[in-house]
C-alpha positions in Angstrom: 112.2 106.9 106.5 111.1 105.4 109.9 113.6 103.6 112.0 112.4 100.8 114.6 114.8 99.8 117.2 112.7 96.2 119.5 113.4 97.0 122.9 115.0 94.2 124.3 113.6 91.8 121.4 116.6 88.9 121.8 115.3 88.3 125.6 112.0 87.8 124.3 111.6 85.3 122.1 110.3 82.3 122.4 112.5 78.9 122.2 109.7 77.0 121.3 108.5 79.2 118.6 112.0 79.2 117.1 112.4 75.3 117.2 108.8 75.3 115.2 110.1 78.1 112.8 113.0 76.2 112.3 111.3 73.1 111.7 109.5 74.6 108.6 112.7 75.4 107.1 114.8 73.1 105.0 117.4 72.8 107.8 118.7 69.3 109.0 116.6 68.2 112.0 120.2 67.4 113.8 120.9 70.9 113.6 117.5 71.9 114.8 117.9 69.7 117.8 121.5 71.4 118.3 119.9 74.5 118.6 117.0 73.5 120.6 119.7 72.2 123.4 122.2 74.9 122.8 119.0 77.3 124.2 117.8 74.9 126.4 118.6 74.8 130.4 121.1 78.6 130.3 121.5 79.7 133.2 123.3 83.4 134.2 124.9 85.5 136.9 126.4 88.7 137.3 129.7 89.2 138.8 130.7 92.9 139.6 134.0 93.6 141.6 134.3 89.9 142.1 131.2 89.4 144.1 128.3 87.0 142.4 125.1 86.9 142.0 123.2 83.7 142.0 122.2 82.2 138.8 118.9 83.1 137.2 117.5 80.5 134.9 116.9 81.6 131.0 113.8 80.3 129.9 113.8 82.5 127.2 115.6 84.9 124.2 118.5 84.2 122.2 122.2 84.9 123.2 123.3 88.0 122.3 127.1 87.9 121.1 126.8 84.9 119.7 126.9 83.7 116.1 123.2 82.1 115.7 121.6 85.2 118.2 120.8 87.5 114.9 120.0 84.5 112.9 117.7 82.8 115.5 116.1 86.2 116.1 115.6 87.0 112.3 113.5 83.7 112.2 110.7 85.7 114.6 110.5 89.2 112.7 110.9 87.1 108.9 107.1 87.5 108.6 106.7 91.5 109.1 106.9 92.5 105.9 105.1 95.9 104.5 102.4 94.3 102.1 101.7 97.6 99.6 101.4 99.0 96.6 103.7 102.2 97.3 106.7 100.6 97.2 107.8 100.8 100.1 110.4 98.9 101.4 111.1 97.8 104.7 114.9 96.0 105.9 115.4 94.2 108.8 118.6 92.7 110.0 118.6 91.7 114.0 116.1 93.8 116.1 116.4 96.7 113.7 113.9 97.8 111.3 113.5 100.4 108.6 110.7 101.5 106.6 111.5 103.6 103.5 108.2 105.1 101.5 108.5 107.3 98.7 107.6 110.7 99.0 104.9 111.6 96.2 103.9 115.3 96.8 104.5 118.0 99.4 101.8 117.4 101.2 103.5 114.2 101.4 106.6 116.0 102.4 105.5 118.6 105.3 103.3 115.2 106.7 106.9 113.4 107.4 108.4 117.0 109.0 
């Protein structure tokens, strides 16, 4: 078992390439333009001790904390999938990723140790 964890993977993405990901889906193009404006023009600060930063434009990622932010980001890492023979089996849920393979001989065995 090998466990992937995407370092900062939900400040990464693309908008654009969602909006076109979504658009290949069966979802209603008024939802698809929801979500395109719901990422669209963010903007964040910082405020520590009650003093602020100024506000930094967000021209990319997903929202963490939010509802849609693991949905939206599953969209991007939908197409890595372990193509074999082996069975092996990989799960993904958010920026997390786990590849299982079975383990055939010892050789097998002491190569994973």
């Amino acid at each position: 078992v090998i466990s992937f964890d995407l370092k900062k993977a939900f400040d990464s993405v693309s908008h654009n390439i969602i909006c076109k990901k979504l658009g290949k889906t069966n979802i209603n193009p008024y939802v698809i333009n929801w979500i395109r404006n719901f990422l669209t023009d963010r903007r964040q600060r910082v405020i520590v001790n009650g003093i602020e930063t100024n506000y930094v434009d967000i021209n990319k990622g997903v929202p963490q904390g939010t509802v849609l932010g693991p949905f939206l980001f599953s969209l991007m890492i939908n197409d890595l999938t372990v193509k074999d023979s082996n069975n092996n089996i990989l799960v993904k849920f958010a920026d997390d990723m786990t590849v299982s393979a079975p383990v055939k001989n010892n050789y097998d065995s002491a190569l994973a140790e």
